[in-house]
C-alpha positions in Angstrom: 29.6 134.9 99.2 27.3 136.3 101.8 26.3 134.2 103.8 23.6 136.7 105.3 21.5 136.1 101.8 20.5 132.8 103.1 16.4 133.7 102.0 17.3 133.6 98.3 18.0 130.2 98.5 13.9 130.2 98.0 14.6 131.6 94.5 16.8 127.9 94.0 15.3 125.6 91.2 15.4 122.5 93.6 12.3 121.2 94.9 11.3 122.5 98.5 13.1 120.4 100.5 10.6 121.4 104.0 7.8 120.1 102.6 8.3 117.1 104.3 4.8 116.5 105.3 2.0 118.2 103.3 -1.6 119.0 104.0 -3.1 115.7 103.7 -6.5 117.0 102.2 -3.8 117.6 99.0 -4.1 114.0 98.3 -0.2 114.3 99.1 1.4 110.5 100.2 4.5 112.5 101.6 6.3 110.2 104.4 5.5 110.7 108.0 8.3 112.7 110.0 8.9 111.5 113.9 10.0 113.4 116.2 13.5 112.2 116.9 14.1 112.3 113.1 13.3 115.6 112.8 15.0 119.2 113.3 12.4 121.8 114.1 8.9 121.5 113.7 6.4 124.3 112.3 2.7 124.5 113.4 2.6 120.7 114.4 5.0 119.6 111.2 8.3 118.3 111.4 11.4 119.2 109.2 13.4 115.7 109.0 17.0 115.7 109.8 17.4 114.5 105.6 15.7 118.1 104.4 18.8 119.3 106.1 21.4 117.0 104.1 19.5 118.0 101.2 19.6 121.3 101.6 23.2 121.2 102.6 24.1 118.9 99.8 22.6 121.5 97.1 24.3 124.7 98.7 27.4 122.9 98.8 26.8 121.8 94.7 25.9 125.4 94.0 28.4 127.2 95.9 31.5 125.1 95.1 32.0 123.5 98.2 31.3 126.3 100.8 28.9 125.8 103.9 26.9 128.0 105.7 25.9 127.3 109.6 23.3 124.7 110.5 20.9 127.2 112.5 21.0 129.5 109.5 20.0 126.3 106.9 17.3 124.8 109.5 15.6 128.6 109.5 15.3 128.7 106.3 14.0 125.2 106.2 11.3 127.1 108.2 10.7 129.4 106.6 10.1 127.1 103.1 7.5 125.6 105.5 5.5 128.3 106.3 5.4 129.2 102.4 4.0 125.4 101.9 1.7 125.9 104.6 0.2 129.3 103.8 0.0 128.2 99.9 -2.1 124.7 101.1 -4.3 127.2 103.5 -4.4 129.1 100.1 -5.6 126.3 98.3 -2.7 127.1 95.6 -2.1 123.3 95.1 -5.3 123.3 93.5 -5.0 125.6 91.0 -4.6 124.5 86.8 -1.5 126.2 87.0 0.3 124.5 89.9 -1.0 121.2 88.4 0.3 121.6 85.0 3.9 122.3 87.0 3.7 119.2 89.0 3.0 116.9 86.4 6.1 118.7 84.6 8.3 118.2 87.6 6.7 115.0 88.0 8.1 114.2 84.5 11.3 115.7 85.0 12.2 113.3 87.8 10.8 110.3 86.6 13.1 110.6 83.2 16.0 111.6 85.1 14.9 108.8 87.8 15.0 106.4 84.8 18.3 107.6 83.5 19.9 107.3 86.8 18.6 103.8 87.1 19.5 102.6 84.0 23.3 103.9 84.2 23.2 102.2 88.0 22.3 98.9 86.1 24.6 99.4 83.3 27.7 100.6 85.0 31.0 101.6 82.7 33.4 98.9 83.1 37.3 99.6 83.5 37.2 97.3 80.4 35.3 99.3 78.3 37.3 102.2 79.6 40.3 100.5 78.2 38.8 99.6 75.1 37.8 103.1 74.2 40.9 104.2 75.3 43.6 101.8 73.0 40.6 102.7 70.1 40.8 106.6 70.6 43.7 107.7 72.9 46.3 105.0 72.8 45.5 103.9 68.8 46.0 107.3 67.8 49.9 107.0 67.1 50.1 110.2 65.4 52.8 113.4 64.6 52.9 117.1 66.1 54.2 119.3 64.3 56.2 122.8 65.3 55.3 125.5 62.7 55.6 129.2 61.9 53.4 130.8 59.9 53.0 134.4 58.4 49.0 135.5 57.3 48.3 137.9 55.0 44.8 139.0 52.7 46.3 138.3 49.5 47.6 135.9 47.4 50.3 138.6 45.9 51.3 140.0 49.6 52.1 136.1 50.2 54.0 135.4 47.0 56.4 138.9 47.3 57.0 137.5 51.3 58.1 134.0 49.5 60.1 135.8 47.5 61.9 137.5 50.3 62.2 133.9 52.1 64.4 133.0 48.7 66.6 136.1 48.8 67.4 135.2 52.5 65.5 137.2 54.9 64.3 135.6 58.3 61.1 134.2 58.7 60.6 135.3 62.0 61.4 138.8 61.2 59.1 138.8 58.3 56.3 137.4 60.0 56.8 140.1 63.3 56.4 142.5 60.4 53.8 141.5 58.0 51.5 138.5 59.4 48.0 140.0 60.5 47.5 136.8 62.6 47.5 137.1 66.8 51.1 135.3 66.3 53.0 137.7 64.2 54.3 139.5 67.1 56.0 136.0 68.4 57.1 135.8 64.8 54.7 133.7 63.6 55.3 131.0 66.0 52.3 128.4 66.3 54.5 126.1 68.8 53.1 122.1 68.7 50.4 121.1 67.0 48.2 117.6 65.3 47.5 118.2 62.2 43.9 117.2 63.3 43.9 121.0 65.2 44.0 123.0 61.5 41.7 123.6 58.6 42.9 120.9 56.0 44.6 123.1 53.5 46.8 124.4 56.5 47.5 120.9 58.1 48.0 119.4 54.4 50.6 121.9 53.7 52.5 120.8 57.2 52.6 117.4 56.5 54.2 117.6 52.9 56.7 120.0 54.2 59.9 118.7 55.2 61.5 119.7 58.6 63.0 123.3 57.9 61.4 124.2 55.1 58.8 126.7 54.0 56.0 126.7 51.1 57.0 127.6 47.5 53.4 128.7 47.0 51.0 130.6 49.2 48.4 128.2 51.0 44.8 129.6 51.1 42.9 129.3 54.2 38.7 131.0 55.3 41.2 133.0 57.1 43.5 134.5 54.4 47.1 133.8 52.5 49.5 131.5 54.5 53.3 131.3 53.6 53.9 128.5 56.2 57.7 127.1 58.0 57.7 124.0 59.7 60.1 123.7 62.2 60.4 120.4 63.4 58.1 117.3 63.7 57.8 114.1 66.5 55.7 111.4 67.7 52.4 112.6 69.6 52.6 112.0 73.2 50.1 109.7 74.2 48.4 110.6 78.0 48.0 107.8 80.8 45.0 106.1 80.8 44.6 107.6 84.1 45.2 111.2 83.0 41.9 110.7 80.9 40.0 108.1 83.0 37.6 110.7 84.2 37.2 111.8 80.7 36.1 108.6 79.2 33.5 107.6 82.0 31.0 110.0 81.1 31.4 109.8 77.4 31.0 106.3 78.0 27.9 107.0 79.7 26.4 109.1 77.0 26.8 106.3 74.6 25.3 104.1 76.8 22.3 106.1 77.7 22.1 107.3 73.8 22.2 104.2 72.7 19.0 103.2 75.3 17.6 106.3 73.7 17.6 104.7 70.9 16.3 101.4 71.6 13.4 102.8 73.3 12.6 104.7 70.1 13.2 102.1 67.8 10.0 99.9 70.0 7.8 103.0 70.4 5.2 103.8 68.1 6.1 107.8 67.4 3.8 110.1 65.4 5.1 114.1 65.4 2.4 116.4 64.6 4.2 119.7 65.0 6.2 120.3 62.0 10.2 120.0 62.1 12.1 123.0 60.2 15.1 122.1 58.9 17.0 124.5 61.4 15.2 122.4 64.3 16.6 119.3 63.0 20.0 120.7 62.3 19.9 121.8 65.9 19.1 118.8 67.3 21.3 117.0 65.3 24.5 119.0 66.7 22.8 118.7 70.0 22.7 114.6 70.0 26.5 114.5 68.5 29.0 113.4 71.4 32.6 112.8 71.0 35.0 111.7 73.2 37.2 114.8 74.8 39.8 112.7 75.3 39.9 111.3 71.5 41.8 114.3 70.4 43.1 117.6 71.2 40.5 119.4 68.7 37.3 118.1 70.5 38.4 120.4 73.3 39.5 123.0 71.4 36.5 123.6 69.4 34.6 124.7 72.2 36.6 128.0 72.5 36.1 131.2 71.0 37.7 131.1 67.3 39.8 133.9 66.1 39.0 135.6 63.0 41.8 135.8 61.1 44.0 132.7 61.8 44.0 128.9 62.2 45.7 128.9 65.6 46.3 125.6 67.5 46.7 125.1 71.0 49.7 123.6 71.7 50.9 120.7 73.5 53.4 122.3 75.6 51.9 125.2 76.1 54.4 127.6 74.1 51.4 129.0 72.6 48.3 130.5 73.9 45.9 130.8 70.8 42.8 129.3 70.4 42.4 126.6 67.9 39.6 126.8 65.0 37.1 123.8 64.8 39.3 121.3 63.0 38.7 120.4 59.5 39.1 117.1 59.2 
């Protein structure tokens, strides 16, 4: 980053942090900066020393960590505060337009302000940590599965490769040859998988398999034909509760504050006048769902980009490197 493009930090979304004292015919009830708390002052007006924390704080947040050189923050402070001033000389902090902002920003901080109190009083305990742990981590107890799998558009193309299978020829070989799926070239090879991670008719089809053996009849997927091989089977391996500590805490958190939410609506007296489209509510509806990413391997899956043409899983150990579809379960 350059660290000469220090004035576009005005173009930030924060909130000035140099208007530390403002025009006091603004009606403003900004604190009073003294001297020996200060770091420059401008026309009369300090910049406090916590301006500066604040405005090393957010570079910090935005740029990952890196810092730029105090002199180089302080004269930017400056400059923010000759902006403030000239717009007060201006009279801008008067206009409809400004004062339709500040009661939005007002808003904005007083919600989050209320959010941020309320999780400060309501703190997640390392026993409900556990708790949702043994309930979604821990209680899961489940198989992976090690499959092959060769995709095709038809159900015919999938039968004559069956038929194949029963004369003797090599899945692999098959599947490097025919499958349409990103996997063909490794021969069709899926590596571990939960069954939670496929479409149903695909993770079905795996689970009444036995170890070794491939499907007598073609399984039909969104994304095509399958003729499917599992390969082997085993216990899912269950992460530390430490591993996904940092996980559960803010999930944990969004229950808590949804379920606040909640409350507060349940007591409020509501009336909507705008009408709600179906799509809205839909929206919102996916919006407001959380789930814990720690719960199962899909829930982080189903955020990536899904393939068109196969029901690829991630897999455990990493054999594999195809995105998983959102799981069907």
């Amino acid at each position: 980053m350059n660290k000469k493009l220090i004035p576009l930090l005005l173009a930030s979304t924060a909130l000035i942090a140099g208007c530390d004292k403002l025009d006091q015919t603004s009606g403003s009830a900004a604190p009073v900066v003294k001297k020996e708390d200060a770091v420059a002052v401008v026309n009369g007006r300090y910049i406090s020393k916590d301006s500066l924390q604040l405005l090393e704080n957010e570079i910090a947040e935005r740029s990952h960590g890196q810092t730029f050189p105090k002199d180089k923050l302080i004269e930017e402070l400056v400059r923010r505060e000759l902006l403030v001033q000239d717009a007060l000389n201006k009279q801008l902090d008067k206009s409809p337009d400004f004062q339709a902002r500040m009661e939005q920003a007002r808003r904005s901080l007083l919600s989050q302000a209320d959010l941020q109190d309320f999780l400060k009083s309501n703190p997640v305990t390392d026993e409900e940590i556990k708790a949702e742990y043994d309930k979604s981590v821990a209680g899961e107890n489940g198989q992976e599965y090690k499959a092959r799998h060769i995709l095709v558009k038809t159900e015919e193309e999938a039968k004559k490769l069956i038929e194949e299978l029963n004369s003797g020829a090599k899945f692999e070989e098959l599947a490097k040859k025919n499958s349409t799926g990103p996997s063909g070239p490794q021969g069709g090879d899926l590596g571990w998988f939960a069954a939670g991670q496929m479409v149903a008719p695909f993770s079905e089809a795996v689970i009444a398999l036995e170890n070794g053996k491939y499907t007598l009849e073609p399984v039909q997927t969104q994304f095509g034909w399958h003729v499917i091989l599992r390969e082997d089977s085993r216990a899912q391996a269950v992460p530390a509760m430490e591993a996904v500590k940092e996980q559960l805490q803010p999930f944990l958190q969004r229950q808590k504050v949804q379920n606040m939410l909640e409350a507060l609506r349940t007591q409020a007296k509501v009336e909507i006048f705008e009408p709600v489209t179906e799509k809205a509510q839909a929206v919102a509806a996916d919006t407001a769902t959380t789930k814990a990413p720690a719960e199962s391997n899909d829930s982080i899956e189903a955020g990536q980009e899904q393939p068109a043409t196969e029901p690829a899983p991630a897999a455990a150990d990493k054999s594999t490197t195809e995105p998983a579809p959102a799981a069907t379960k």
